[in-house]
N, C-alpha and C positions, 0 to 999 in steps of 0.2 A: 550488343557485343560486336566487337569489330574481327572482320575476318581476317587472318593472317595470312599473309603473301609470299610465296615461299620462291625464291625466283630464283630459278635452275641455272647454273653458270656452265659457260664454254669450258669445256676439257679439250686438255692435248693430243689425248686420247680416246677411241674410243671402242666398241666389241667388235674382233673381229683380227684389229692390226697385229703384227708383229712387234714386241716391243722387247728392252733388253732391261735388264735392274741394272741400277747403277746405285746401289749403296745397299746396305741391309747384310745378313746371313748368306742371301740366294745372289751376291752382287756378281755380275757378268753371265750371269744365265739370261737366256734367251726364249721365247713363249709367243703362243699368241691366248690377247686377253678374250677368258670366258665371258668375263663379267665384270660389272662396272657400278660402284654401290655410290651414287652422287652424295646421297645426303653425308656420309661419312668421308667422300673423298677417298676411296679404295677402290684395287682391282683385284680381281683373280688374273693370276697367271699361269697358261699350262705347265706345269713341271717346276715351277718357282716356287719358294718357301714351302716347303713338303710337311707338315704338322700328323702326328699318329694321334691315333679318336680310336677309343677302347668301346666298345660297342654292345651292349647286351644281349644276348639271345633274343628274336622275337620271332614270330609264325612266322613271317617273309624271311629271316635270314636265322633257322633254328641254332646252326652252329657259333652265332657269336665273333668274337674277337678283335682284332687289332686293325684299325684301316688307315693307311695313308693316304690324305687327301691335301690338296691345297688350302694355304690361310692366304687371306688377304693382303695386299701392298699399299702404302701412299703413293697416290699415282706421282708425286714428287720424286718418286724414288724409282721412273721409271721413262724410257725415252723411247721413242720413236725408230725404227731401225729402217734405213732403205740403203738397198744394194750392200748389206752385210756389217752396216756400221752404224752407229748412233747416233741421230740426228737432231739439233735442236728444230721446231717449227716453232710457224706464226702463223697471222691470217690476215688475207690480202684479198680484193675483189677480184674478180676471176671476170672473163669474157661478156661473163651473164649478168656480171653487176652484183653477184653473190660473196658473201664471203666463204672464202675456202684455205682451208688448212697446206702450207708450202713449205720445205724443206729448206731452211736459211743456209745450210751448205749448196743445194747446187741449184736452188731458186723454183723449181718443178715443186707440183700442185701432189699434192696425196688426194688419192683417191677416199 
């Protein structure tokens, strides 16, 4: 049997950044990503696409009910934000010979 090779691709994004929606239900809302699900190509975003989940009673939560939480985004459908605005990037070698994620509006490295 042959092993399958499963080869993890560069995102534009990743946990942590600040990013804006640009298309969807939640479009021009604003977040930073929880979570980043590769294999599907999705992210969580804080406070973006809000989904209610009806919840059963169980010992840890007796009373039950209604919860809003976040559902997932294609990260296509979501852009990089520096200095209050949406920025296309790329990736470029950086000082060290590395590549690193830059801002094609004003050519500066994201950390």
């Amino acid at each position: 049997m042959e092993k399958k090779i499963i080869k993890q691709t560069k995102l534009h994004i990743k946990k942590g950044d600040t990013v804006m929606v640009i298309a969807g239900n939640a479009k021009g809302k604003t977040g930073v990503i929880q979570e980043v699900i590769t294999e599907k190509s999705r992210a969580i975003v804080e406070g973006a696409n809000l989904q209610t989940k009806h919840v059963k009673p169980s010992a840890s939560n007796p009373q039950g009910g209604i919860e809003k939480r976040e559902g997932s985004i294609h990260i296509s459908n979501l852009m990089v934000v520096e200095n209050g605005k949406a920025v296309r990037t790329g990736r470029k070698l950086n000082e060290k010979g590395k590549l690193q994620r830059y801002s094609k509006a004003t050519g500066k490295f994201i950390a």
